[in-house]
C-alpha positions in Angstrom: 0.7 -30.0 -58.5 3.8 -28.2 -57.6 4.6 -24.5 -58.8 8.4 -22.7 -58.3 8.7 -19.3 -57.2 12.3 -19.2 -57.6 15.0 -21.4 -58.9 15.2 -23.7 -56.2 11.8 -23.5 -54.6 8.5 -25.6 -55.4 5.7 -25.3 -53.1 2.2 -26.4 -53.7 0.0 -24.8 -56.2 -3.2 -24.5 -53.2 -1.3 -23.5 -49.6 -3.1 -24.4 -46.4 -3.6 -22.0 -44.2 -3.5 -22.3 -40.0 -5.2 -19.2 -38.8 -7.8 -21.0 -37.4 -5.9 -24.1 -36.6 -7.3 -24.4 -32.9 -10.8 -23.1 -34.1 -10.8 -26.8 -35.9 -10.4 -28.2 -32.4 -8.5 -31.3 -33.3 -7.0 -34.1 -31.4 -3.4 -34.0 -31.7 -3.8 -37.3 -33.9 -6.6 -36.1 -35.6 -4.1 -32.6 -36.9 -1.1 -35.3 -37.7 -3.9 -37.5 -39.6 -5.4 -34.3 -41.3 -1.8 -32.6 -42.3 -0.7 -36.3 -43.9 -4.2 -36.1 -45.8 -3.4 -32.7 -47.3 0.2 -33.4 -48.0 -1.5 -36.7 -50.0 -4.2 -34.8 -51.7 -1.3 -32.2 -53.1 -1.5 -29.8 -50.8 1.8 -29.4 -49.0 2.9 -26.2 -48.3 1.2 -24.9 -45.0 1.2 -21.1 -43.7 1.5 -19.2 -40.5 2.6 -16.6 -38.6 3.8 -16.2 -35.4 0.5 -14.5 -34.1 -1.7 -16.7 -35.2 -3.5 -18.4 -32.0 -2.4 -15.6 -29.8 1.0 -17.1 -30.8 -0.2 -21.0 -29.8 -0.7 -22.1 -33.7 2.7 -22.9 -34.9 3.3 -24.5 -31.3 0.4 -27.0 -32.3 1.4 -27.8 -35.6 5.0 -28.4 -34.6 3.9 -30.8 -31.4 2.5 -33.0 -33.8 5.1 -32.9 -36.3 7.6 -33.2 -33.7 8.6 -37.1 -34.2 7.5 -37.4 -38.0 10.7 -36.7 -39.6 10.1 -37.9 -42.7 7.3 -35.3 -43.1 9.5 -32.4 -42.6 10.8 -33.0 -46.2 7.8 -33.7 -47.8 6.5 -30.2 -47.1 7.2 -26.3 -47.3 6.8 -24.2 -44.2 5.6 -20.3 -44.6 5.4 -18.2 -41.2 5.3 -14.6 -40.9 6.4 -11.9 -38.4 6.2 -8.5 -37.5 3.2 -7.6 -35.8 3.1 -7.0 -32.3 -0.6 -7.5 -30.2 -2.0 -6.4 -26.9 -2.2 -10.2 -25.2 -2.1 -11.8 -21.8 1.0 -13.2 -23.2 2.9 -9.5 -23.7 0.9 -7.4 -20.7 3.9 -4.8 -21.1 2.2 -4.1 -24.4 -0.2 -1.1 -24.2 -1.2 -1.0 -28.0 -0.9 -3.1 -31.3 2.2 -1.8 -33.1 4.6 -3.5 -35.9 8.5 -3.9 -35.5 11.2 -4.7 -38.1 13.9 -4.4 -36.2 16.8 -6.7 -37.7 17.2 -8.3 -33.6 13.4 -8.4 -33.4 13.1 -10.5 -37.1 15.7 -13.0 -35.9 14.3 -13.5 -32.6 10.8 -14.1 -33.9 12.6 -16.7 -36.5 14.0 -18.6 -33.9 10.8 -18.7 -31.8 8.8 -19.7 -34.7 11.8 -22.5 -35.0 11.2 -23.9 -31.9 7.5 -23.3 -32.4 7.7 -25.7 -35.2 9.9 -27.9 -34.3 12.0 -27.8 -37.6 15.6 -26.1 -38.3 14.7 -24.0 -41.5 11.5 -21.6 -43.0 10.8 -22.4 -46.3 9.9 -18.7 -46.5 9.7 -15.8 -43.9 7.2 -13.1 -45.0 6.9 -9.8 -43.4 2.9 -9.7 -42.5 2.4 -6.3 -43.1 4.1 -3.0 -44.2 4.7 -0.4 -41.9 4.7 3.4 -41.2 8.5 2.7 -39.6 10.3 0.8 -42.0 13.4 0.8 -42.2 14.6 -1.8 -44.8 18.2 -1.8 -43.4 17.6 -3.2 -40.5 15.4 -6.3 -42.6 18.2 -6.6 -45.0 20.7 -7.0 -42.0 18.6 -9.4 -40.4 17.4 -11.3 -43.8 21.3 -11.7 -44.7 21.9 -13.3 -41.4 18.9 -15.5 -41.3 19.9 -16.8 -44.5 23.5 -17.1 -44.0 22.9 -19.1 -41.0 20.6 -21.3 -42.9 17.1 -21.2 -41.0 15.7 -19.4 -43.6 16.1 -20.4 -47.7 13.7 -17.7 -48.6 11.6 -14.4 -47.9 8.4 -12.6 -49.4 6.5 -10.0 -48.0 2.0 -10.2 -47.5 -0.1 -7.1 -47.6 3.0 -4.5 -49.4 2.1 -2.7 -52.6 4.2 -2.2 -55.1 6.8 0.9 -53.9 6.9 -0.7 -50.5 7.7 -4.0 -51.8 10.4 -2.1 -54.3 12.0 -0.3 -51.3 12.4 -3.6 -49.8 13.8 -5.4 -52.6 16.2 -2.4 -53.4 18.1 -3.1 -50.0 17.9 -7.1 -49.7 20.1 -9.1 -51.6 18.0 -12.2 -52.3 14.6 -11.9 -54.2 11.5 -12.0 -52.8 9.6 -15.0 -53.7 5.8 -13.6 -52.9 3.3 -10.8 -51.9 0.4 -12.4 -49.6 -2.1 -10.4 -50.1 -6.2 -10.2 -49.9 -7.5 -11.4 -53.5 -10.9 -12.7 -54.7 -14.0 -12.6 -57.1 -15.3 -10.0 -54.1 -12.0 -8.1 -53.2 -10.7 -6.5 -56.6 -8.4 -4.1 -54.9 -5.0 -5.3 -56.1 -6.5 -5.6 -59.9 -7.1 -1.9 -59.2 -4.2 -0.4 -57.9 -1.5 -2.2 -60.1 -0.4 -4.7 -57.8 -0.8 -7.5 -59.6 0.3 -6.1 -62.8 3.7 -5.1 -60.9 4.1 -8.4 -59.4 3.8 -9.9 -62.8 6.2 -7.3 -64.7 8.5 -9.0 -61.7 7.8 -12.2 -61.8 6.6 -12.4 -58.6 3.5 -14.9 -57.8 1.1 -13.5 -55.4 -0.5 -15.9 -52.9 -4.4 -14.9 -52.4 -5.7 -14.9 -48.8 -9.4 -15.2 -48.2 -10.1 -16.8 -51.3 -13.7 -17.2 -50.8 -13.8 -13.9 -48.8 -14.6 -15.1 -45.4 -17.4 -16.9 -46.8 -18.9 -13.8 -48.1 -19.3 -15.2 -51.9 -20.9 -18.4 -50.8 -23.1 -17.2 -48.2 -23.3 -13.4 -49.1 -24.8 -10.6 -46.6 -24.3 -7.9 -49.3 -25.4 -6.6 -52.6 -21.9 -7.1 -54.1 -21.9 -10.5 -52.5 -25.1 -11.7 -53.7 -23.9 -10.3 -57.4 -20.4 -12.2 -57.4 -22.8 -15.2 -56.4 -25.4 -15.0 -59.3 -22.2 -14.7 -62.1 -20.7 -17.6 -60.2 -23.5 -19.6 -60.5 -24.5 -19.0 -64.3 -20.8 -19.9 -65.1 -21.0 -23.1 -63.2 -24.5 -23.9 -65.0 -22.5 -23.4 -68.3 -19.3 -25.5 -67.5 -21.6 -28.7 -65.5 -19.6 -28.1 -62.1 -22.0 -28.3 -59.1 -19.5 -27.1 -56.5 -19.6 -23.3 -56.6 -16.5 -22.9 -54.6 -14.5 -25.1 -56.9 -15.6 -22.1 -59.5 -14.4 -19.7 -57.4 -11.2 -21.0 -56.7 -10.7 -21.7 -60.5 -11.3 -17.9 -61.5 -8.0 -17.1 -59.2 -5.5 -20.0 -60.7 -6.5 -18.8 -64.5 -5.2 -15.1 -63.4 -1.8 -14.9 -65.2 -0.4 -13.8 -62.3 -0.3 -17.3 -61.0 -2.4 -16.6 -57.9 -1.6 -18.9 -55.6 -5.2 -19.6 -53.4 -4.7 -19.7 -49.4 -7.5 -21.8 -47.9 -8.7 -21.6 -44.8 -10.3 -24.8 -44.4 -9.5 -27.7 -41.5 -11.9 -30.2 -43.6 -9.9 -32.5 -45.7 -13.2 -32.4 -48.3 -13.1 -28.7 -48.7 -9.2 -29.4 -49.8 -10.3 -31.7 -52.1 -12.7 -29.6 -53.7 -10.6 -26.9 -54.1 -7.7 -29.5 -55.6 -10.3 -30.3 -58.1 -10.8 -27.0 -59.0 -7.4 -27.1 -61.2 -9.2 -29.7 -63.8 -12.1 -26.9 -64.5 -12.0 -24.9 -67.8 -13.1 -21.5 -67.7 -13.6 -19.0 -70.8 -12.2 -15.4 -70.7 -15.8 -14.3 -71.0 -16.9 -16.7 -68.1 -13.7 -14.6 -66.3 -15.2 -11.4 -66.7 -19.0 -12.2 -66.5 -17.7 -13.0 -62.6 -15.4 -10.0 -62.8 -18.1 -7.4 -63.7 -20.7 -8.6 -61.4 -18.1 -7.4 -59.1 -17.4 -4.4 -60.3 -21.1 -3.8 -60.1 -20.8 -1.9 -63.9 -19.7 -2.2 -66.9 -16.2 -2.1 -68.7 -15.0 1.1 -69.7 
């Protein structure tokens, strides 16, 4: 169930994500077992970024990793830099900021290398666009990263389209992705373009929060409740039980080739979602879920 974003890169067609890798609280074992399972299942492209944990997730993952060579190759590693938190790890630091300095970049790389335990990043994505950018100094440090081989590819999460363009128009090498926030509750980037630009570039988007933080399973709002009932009546009509496997089917139909970042540390929930590529969905079933969350009509 492997999908290519660029000539010579595959990664899974469902990531795993690792925000909340020490929320799962997991044995070392029990993360090793859990990370085989998923890479069995199909799942086997895995995403951080250096924050994640106050900066102890990738640290965790890699541990376990550490002697299991062989599983190295048999998945793709996303990590992200960039942002900068107020932390008992950084006191100097009086406020959250972003930096995209070319020396900042490449040192974050190489902590997230050691971090990991690994030589190369499948992909190094900048987490989030910034009121100081200066895509020089990315370019510069992109060009080395690459050239020195511990990273084969880069993407960007949370740009729209002109800040992705202005990137692009300075770095060599395409980008592969946009991570961005996308589901049946958060329409945002099918209303602003972004998705429609990422697909006049060929660009898949990878879709973080899926399910919206729970939020379209277990709704607390109007709009969430609404989502809910349209997700339900379309699962009545096409015999699945498992609302989330709905949910996760309306995103991989999109032609944009959403890519769905789960959030899970439950091998079942992977599962499920993995399932989710059998279902078939109409175009009207699409939009009956759509609508609901547009809370009106079509124009």
């Amino acid at each position: 169930m492997n999908t290519k974003l660029a000539a010579n890169l595959e990664i899974s067609r469902l990531v795993l994500g690792m925000w909340r890798l020490l929320d799962w609280n997991k044995t070392d074992q029990e993360l090793l077992s859990f990370i085989k399972q998923s890479i069995e299942s199909g799942v086997t492209t895995f995403d951080h970024a250096d924050i994640y944990g106050n900066h102890e997730c990738e640290a965790a993952f890699g541990k376990v990793i550490k002697n299991e060579s062989a599983l190295r190759d048999q998945m793709q590693l996303v990590t992200k830099c960039g942002i900068k938190l107020t932390t008992d790890k950084f006191p100097e630091r009086q406020i959250k900021y972003y930096d995209y300095s070319a020396s900042y970049i490449i040192s974050q790389v190489e902590q997230s290398l050691k971090n990991l335990q690994t030589d190369r990043l499948d992909i190094l994505l900048l987490h989030r666009p910034s009121p100081f950018f200066n895509p020089e100094e990315v370019a510069s440090a992109f060009d080395q990263l690459q050239s020195s081989g511990k990273v084969l590819h880069f993407g960007v999460s949370n740009f729209l389209p002109l800040q992705l363009e202005s990137l692009q128009a300075y770095v060599e090498k395409p980008l592969v992705t946009n991570q961005i926030e996308i589901s049946a509750y958060s329409l945002e980037h099918f209303e602003n373009q972004n998705l429609d630009y990422l697909i006049s570039k060929k660009i898949r988007p990878m879709a973080w929060s899926p399910l919206a933080g729970g939020e379209l399973l277990q709704p607390k709002t109007d709009k969430g409740t609404r989502v809910l009932e349209a997700v339900k009546k379309v699962a009545q009509e096409t015999g699945e039980s498992q609302l989330d496997k709905v949910i996760y089917q309306w995103l991989l139909m999109h032609p944009s080739g959403i890519i769905p970042v789960l959030g899970t540390g439950k091998i079942e929930r992977i599962k499920t979602a993995v399932d989710s590529l059998n279902i078939k969905m109409s175009l009207e079933q699409w939009f009956h879920i759509y609508v609901a969350s547009m809370g009106k009509d079509l124009p």
